[in-house]
PLY file of the C-alpha trace (Angstrom):
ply
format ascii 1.0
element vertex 233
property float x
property float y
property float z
element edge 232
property int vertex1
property int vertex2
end_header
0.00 0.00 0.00
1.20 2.94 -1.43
0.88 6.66 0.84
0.15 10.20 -0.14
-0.21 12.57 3.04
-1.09 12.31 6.59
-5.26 11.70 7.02
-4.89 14.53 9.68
-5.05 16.64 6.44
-7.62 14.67 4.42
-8.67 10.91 3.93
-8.18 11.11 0.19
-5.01 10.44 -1.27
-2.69 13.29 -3.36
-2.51 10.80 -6.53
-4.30 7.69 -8.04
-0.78 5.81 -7.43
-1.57 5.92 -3.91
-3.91 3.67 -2.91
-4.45 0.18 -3.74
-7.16 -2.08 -4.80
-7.35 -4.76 -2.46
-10.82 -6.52 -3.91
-12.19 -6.54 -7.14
-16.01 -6.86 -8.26
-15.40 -7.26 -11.79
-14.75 -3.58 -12.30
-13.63 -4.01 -15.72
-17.39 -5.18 -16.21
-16.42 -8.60 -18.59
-18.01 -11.05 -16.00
-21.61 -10.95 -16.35
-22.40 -14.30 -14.63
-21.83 -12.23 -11.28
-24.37 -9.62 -10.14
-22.12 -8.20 -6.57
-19.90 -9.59 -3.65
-20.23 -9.35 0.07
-16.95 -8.72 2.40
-17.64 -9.92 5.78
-14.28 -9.90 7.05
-10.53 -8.10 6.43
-7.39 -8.76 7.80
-4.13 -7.51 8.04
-1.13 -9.45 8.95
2.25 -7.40 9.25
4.75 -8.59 6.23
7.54 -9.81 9.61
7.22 -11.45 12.98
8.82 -9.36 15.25
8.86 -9.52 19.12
8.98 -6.45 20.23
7.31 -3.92 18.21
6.19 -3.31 14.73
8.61 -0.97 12.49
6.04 -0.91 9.54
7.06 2.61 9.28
10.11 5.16 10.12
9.57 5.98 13.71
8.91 10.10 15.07
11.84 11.88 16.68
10.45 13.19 19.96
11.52 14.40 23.11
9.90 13.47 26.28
10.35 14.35 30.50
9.10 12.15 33.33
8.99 14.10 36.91
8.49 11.45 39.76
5.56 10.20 38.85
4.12 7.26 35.98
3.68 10.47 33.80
5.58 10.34 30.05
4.86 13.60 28.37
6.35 13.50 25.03
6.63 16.39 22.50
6.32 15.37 18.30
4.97 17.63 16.40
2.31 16.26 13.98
1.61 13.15 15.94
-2.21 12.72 15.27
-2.45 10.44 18.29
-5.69 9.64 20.20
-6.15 8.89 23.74
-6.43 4.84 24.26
-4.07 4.19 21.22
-1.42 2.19 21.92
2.20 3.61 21.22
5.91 1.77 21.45
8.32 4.13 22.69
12.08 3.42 22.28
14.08 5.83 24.36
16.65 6.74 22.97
18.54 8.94 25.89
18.04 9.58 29.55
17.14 6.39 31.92
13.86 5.44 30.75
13.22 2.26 29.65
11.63 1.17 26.56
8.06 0.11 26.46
4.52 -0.42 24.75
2.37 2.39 26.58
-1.42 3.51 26.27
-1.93 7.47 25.42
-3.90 9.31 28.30
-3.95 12.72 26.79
-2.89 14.56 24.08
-2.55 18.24 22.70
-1.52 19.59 18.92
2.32 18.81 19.89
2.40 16.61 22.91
1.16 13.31 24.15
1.04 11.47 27.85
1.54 8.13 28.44
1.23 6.19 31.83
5.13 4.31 32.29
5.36 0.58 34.02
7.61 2.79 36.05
8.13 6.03 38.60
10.93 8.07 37.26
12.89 10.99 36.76
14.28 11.97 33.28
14.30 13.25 29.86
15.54 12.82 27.11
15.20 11.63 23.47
13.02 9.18 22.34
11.24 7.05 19.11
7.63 7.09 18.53
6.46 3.98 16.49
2.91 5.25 16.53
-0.52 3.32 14.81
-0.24 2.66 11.32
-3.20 4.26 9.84
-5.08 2.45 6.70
-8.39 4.10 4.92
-10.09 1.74 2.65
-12.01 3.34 -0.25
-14.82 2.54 -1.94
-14.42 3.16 -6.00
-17.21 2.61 -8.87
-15.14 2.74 -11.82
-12.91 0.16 -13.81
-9.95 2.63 -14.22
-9.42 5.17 -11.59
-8.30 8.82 -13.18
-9.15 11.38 -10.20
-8.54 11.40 -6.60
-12.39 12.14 -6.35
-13.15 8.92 -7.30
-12.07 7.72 -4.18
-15.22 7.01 -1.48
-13.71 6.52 2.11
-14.83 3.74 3.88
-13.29 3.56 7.49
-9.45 3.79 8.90
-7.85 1.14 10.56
-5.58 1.60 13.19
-2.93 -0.82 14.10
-0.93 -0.23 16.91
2.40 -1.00 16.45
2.73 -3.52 19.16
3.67 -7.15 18.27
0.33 -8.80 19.57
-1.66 -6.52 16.94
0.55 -8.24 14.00
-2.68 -9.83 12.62
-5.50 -7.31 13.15
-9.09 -7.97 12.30
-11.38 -5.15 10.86
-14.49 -7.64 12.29
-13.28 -8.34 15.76
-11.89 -4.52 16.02
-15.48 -3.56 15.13
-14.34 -1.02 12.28
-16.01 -3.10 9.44
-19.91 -1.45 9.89
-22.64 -3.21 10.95
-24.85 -4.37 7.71
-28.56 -5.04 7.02
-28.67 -9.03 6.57
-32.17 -10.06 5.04
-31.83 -13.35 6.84
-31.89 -13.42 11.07
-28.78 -15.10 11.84
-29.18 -17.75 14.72
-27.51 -17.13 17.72
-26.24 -13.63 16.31
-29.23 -11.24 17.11
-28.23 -8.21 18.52
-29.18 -9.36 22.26
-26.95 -11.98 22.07
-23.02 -11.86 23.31
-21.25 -11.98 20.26
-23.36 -9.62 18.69
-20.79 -7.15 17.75
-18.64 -9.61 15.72
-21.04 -12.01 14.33
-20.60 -13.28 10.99
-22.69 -11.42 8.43
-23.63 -8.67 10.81
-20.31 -6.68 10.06
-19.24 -6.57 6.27
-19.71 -4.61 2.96
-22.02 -5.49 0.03
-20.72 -4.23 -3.39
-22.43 -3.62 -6.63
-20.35 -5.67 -9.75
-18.59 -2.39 -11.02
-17.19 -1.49 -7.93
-13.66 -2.34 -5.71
-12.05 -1.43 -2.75
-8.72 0.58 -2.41
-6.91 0.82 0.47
-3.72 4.04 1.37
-1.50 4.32 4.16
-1.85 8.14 6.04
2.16 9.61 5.50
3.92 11.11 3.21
6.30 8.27 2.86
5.63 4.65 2.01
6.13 2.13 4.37
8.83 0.39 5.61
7.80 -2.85 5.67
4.01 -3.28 5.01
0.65 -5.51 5.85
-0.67 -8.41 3.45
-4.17 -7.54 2.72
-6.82 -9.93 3.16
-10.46 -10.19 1.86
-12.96 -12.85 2.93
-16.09 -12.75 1.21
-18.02 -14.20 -1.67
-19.57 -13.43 -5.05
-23.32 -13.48 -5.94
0 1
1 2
2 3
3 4
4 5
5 6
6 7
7 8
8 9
9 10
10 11
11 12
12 13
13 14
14 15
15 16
16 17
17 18
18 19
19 20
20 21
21 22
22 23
23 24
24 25
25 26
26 27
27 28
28 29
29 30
30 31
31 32
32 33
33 34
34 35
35 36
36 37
37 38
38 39
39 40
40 41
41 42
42 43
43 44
44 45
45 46
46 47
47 48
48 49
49 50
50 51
51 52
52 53
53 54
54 55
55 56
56 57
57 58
58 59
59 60
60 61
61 62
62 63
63 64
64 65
65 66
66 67
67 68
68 69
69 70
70 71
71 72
72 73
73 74
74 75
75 76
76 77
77 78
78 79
79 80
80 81
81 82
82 83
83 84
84 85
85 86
86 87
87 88
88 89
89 90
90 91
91 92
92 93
93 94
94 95
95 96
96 97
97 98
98 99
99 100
100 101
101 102
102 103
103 104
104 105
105 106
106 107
107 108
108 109
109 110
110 111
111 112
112 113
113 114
114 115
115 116
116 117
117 118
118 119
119 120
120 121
121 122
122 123
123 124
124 125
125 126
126 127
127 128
128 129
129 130
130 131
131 132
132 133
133 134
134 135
135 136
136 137
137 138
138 139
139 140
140 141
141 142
142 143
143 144
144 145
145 146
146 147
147 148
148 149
149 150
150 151
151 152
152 153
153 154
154 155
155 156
156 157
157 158
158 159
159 160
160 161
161 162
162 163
163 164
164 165
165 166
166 167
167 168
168 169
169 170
170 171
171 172
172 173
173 174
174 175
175 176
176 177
177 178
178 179
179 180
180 181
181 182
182 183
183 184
184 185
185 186
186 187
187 188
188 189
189 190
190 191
191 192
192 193
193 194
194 195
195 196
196 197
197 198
198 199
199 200
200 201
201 202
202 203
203 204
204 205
205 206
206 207
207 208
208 209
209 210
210 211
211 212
212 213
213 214
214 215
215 216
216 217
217 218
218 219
219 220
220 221
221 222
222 223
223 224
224 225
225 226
226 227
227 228
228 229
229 230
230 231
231 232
C-alpha cells in the first residue's frame, strides 16, 4: 500500500498511485455471470514477525520528560495520536526504559503516556505510533481522479507485536450491515453480537472495488498483506 499525506489533512489520497485495490467486483465489467460480492471480514497481517514492536514505518523523533511520577509527556509535532491508542516508545537517551504504553492525553504537539515505572528523566526518544489504513470505496474500472475515491473507514494498528494480525471484524471497524436473513444465535441481544458473521461486512455492486492508502507522506517500511474474505453473488 502505497501513501500520499497524513489523514490529519484529508482521507483522500494526493494521486491515483496511492492507494491500492485490495478486492475486485469485476470492475472491468467482462463477467456478467456475477451480479455483486459481500466482504464480511478483512485482515491484516504485518509482512515480519517481530517480538517487540512493529517498524512498519520510520519511527517520530520526539523528546519526552518524566517528573516522579508514571507520567511520560512527550513532545512530536504532527503526531495525530488519540487517547487509548497504543504507542511503542524506544528511548533513545536519559534512563527510561523502553516500552509499549497507552496514550492518556494529548494536545496539537504533545502526548502522555502512563510508564510501568516512577521516574525521573528526559531525554530523546522514538515514537512507532498506529499505522493508519483508509479503505475506499471506488465505482469505476480505471481510476483517473482522486475524487473517485469514497472513504470507507481507517484502521488503526498499533504497532505492538500482539496486533501483527488485526481484524477489521473483531476490532469492530467493518460497519454493521442489514442481513435479510436473522442469523441464529447472532441477534443483537446476544453476546457476540458485535462480531457475528454477516452482521459486520460490505455489500458491493459488480462495477465497484475497494482501495486501500496508508496516512504519511512516505511509504512504508515494511508493510501488511491484505486480506479479503467474502463471496460473489
Amino acid at each position: 500500500m502505497a501513501s500520499g499525506q497524513l489523514f490529519a489533512t484529508s482521507l483522500i489520497p494526493t494521486a491515483v498511485g496511492n492507494a491500492t485495490k485490495v478486492f475486485d467486483v469485476d470492475s472491468a465489467q467482462t463477467d456478467t455471470s456475477i451480479s455483486g460480492a459481500y466482504v464480511d471480514e478483512i485482515w491484516l497481517r504485518y509482512t515480519k514477525n517481530n517480538n517487540i514492536f512493529i517498524d512498519a514505518a520510520t519511527a517520530g523523533a520526539g523528546t519526552y520528560a518524566q517528573s516522579g511520577t508514571t507520567t511520560v509527556v512527550v513532545t512530536l509535532a504532527n503526531h495525530n495520536l488519540k487517547v487509548g491508542q497504543e504507542v511503542y516508545l524506544d528511548y533513545t537517551s536519559g534512563t527510561a526504559v523502553d516500552e509499549a504504553a497507552t496514550v492518556t492525553a494529548v494536545t496539537s504537539t504533545t502526548f502522555s503516556v502512563t510508564s510501568a515505572g516512577t521516574l525521573t528523566t528526559s531525554g530523546n526518544v522514538s515514537v512507532y505510533a498506529p499505522t493508519d489504513i483508509c479503505f475506499y470505496l471506488v465505482s469505476t474500472g480505471t481510476v483517473t481522479n482522486t475524487n473517485q475515491f469514497f472513504p470507507l473507514f481507517v484502521a488503526s494498528v498499533p504497532s505492538v507485536v500482539g496486533e501483527q494480525t488485526f481484524s477489521l471484524t473483531l476490532k469492530e471497524i467493518l460497519p454493521l450491515i442489514n442481513h435479510p436473513v436473522v442469523q441464529a444465535g447472532s441477534n443483537f441481544g446476544s453476546a457476540n453480537n458485535e462480531v457475528a458473521p454477516k452482521q459486520r461486512g460490505i455489500m458491493l455492486q459488480r462495477g465497484q472495488a475497494i482501495y486501500a492508502a496508508v496516512s504519511g507522506t512516505t511509504a512504508l517500511t515494511n508493510g501488511f498483506y491484505v486480506n479479503v474474505q467474502g463471496g460473489y453473488y
